[in-house]
C-alpha positions in Angstrom: 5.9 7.3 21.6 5.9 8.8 18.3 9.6 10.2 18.1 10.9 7.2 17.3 9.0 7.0 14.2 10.8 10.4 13.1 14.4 9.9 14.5 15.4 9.1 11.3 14.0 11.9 8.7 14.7 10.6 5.1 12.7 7.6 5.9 9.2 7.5 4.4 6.1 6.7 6.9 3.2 5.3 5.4 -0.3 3.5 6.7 -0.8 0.2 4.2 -2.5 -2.9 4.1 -0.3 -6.0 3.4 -0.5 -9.8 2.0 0.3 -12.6 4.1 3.4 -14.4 3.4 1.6 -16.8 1.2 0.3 -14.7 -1.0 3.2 -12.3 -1.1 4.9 -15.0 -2.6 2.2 -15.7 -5.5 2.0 -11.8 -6.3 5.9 -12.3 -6.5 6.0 -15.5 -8.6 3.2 -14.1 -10.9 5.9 -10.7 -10.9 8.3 -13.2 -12.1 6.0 -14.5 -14.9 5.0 -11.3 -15.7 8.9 -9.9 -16.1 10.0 -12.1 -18.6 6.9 -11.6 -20.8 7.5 -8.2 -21.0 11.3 -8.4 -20.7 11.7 -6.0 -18.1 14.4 -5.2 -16.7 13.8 -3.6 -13.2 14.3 -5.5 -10.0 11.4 -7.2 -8.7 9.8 -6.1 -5.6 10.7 -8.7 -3.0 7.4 -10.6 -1.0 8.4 -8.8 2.1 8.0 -5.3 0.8 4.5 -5.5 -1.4 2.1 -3.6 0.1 -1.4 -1.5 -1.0 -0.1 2.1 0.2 -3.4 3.8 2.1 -2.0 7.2 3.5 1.6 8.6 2.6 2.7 10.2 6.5 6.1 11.0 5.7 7.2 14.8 7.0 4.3 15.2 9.0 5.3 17.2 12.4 5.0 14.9 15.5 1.6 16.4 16.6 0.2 15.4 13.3 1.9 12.3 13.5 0.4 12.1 16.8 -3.1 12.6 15.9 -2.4 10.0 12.7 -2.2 7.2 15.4 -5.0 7.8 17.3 -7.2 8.1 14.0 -5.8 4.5 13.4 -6.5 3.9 16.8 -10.1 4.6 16.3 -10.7 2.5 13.0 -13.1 -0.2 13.8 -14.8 -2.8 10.8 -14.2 -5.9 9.5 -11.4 -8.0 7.9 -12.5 -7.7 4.3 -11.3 -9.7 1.0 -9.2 -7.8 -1.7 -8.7 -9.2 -5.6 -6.7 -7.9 -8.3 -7.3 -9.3 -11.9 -4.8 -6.8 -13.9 -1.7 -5.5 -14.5 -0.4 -2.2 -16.1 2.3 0.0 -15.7 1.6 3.6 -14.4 3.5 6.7 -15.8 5.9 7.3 -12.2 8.9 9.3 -13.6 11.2 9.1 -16.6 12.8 5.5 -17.4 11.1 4.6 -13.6 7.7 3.5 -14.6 5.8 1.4 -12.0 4.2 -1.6 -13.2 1.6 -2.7 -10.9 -1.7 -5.3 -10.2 -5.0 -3.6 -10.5 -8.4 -4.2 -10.0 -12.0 -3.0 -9.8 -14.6 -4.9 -8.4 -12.5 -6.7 -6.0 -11.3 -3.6 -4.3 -14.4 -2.0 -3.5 -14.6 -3.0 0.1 -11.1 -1.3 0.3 -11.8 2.0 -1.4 -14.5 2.0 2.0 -11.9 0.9 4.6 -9.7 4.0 3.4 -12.9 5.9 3.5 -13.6 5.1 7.0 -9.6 5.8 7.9 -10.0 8.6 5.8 -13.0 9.9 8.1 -11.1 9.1 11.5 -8.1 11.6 10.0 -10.7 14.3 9.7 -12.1 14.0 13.0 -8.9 14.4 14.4 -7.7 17.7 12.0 -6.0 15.8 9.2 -8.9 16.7 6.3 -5.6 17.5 4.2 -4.1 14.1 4.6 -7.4 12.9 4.0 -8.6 14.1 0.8 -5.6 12.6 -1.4 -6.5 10.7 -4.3 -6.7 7.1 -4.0 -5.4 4.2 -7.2 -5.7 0.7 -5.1 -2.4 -0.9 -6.4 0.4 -3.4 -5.6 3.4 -2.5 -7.2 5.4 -5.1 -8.6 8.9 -4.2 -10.2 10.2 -0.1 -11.6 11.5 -0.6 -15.5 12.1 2.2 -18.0 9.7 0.3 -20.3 5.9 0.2 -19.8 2.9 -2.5 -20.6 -0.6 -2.2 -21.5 -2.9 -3.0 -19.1 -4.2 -6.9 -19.2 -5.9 -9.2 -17.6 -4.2 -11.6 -14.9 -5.4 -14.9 -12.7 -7.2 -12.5 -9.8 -5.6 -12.7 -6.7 -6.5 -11.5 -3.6 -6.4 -12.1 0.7 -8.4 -11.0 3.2 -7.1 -8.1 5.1 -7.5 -8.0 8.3 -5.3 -5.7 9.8 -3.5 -2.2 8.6 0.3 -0.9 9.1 2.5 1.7 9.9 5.7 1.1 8.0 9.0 2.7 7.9 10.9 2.4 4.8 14.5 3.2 4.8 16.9 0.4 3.4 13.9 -2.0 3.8 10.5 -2.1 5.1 9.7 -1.8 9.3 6.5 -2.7 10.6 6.2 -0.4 13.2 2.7 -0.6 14.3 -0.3 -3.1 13.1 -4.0 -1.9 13.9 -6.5 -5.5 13.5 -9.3 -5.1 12.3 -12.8 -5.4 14.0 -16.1 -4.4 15.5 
């Protein structure tokens, strides 16, 4: 079941939470709005591939993989409502900074929800996997240039399920977990 996730070994594997298509596109129009003010020049991030990245799973070995799904498997709690109300760019590499949304207070129900996946890794031998450091973000465009962090119309969507996605020339949902109790 899991091979076919790592048939194809310089794609990146990842657990993330996603918009709907609605508000995809307002995070993308607001990227729009927010690329000409600071006359960037990187390509935006198009509404299909915006995502909050929870747990990087690239390179793992299959049993790891393995044990991965059935942590997801195991996640059980409410749809919960995210909001972002800024935007800054993060350092990333050389002339490839990230600019990005941000919040605080509208993300604490998410910093849980990777807690609780977090927990579910552990129990099932992945403590490594689960002790990486978290920065709740959707990344809008990569430019040389960087911005300041400021304030932006929040925006936010109830999430209410979690992915595994393959990226490699695009994004793959492979797998989507709902959530519930």
């Amino acid at each position: 079941m899991v091979d076919k996730f790592t048939s194809r070994s310089s794609a990146r594997l990842f657990l993330a939470a996603v918009p709907d298509a609605g508000t995809a596109e307002r995070i993308h129009q607001l990227a729009c709005v927010l690329k000409r003010a600071h006359q960037f020049d990187g390509k935006l991030i198009v509404p299909g591939r915006l995502h909050i990245s929870l747990f990087a799973l690239s390179g793992l070995p299959e049993g790891q993989l393995c044990a991965a799904w059935e942590a997801a498997m195991d996640v059980r709690t409410r749809p919960f409502e995210v909001s972002f109300d800024r935007t800054a760019s993060f350092r990333g590499r050389p002339g490839n900074r990230p600019f990005v949304l941000i919040g605080e207070n509208g993300l604490r129900h998410l910093h849980s929800f990777r807690q609780t996946v977090g927990a579910a890794m552990t129990r099932r031998g992945l403590r490594r996997l689960a002790n990486t450091n978290f920065t709740p973000h959707v990344t809008l465009l990569y430019d040389t240039r960087s911005a300041d962090e400021y304030p932006v119309e929040p925006i936010g969507w109830t999430i209410s399920e979690f992915v595994l996605i393959r990226s490699l020339n695009g994004h793959e949902h492979l797998v989507r977990w709902p959530l519930w109790v």
